[in-house]
C-alpha positions in Angstrom: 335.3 186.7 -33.9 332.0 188.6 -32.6 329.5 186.0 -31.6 326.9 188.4 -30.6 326.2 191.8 -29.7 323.5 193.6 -27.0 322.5 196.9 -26.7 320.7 197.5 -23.4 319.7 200.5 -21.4 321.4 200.9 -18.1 318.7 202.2 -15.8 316.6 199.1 -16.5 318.7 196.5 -17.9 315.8 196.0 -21.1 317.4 194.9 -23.8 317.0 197.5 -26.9 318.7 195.6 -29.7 320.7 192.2 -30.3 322.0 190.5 -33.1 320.7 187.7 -34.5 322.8 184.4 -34.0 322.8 182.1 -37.8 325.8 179.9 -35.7 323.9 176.8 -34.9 327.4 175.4 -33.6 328.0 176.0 -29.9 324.2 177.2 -29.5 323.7 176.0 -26.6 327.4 177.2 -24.8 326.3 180.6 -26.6 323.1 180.7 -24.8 324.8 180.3 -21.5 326.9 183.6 -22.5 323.9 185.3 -23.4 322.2 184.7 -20.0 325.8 186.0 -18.4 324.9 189.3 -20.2 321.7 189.5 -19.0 323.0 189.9 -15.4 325.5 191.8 -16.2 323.5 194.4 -17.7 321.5 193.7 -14.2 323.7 194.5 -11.9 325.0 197.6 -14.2 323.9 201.1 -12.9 325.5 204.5 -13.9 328.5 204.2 -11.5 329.6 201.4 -13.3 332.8 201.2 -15.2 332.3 203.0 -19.3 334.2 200.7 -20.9 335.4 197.1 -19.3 337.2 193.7 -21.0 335.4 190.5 -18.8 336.6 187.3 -19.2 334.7 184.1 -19.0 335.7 181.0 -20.2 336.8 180.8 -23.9 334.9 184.0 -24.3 335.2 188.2 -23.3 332.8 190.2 -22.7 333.4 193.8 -23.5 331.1 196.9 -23.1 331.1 200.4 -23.5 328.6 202.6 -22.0 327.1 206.0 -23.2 324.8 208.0 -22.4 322.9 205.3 -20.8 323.0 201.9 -22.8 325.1 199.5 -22.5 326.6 198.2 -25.9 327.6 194.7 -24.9 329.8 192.3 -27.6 330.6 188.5 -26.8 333.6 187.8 -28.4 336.2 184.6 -29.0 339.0 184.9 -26.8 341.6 185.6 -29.4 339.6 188.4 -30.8 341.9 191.8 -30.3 340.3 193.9 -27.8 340.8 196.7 -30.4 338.6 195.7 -33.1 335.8 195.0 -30.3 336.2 198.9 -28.8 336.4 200.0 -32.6 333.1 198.3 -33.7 331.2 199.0 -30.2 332.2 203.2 -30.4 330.6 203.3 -33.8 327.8 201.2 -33.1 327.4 203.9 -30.3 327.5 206.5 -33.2 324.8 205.1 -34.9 322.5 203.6 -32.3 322.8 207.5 -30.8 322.3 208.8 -34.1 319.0 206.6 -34.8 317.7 206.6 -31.4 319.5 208.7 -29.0 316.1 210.5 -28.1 313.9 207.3 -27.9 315.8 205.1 -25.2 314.6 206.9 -22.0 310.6 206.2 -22.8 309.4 204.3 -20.6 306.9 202.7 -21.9 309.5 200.4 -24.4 309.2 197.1 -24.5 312.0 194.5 -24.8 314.0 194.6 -28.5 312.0 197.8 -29.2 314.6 198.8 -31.6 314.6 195.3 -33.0 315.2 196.9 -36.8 318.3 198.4 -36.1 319.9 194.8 -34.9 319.0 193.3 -38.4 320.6 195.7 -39.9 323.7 196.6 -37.9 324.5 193.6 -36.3 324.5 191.1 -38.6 327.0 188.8 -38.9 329.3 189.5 -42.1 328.2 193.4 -42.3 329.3 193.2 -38.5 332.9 191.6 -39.1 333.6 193.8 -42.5 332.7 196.6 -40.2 335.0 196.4 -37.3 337.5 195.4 -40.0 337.1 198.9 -41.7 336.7 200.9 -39.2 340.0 199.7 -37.2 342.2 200.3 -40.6 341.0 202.9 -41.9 338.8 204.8 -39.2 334.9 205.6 -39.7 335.3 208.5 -42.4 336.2 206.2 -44.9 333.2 203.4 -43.5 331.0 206.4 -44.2 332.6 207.5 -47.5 332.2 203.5 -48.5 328.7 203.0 -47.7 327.4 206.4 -49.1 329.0 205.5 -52.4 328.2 202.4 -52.7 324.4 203.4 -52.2 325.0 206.3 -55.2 325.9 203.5 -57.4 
């Protein structure tokens, strides 16, 4: 299962985007994992690996990088590496989509795109996603969504 996801710019290591975490269970372990990211996304520069598995404890850490950010997703250690590459590709898509242009300014502040992790990385959206997308591939997310919005 995803416990949380980070979208960070590499030149800086800000943090553009995060989910928001309901799981009061394992908070404080979580928080620990969180902090992990944050010097990860540190020590990152644009030599670093594009897409990486890291494992910590009874957790992975898997990123993909594009176009400088960092889409970072903390997952259970049973979680197939699949479904986390599926889900952090399209979140690419979209976070590109919405605010390719904007990530370079450099006048954002932390969480600047704070709207777009409400949305997208919520929790049950977030699982149903990665779900869809690995079985079926993102034409038919697209197909899904858009029809379900014509309704």
């Amino acid at each position: 299962m995803v416990k949380h996801t980070v979208i960070a710019r590499i030149s800086d290591g800000l943090p553009l985007a995060a989910s928001v975490d309901d799981d009061q269970n394992g908070e404080a372990e979580l928080a620990d994992y969180k902090n992990k990211a944050k010097l990860l996304f540190k020590k990152m520069n644009e030599n670093s690996e594009e897409r990486c598995s890291i494992e910590s404890g009874s957790y992975y850490f898997h990123y993909l990088i594009q176009n400088g950010v960092c889409y970072m997703t903390i997952c259970d250690r049973s979680y197939p590496r699949q479904f986390a590459f599926s889900y952090l590709e399209e979140l690419a898509k979209e976070f590109s989509m919405s605010y390719g242009n904007e990530v370079e300014k450099k006048n954002l502040r932390p969480y600047a795109f704070v709207k777009f992790g409400t949305y997208y990385l919520s929790e049950p959206f977030e699982e149903l996603r990665i779900y869809v997308i690995y079985v079926f591939g993102l034409e038919i997310l697209t197909m899904l969504t858009t029809n379900a919005y014509a309704v």
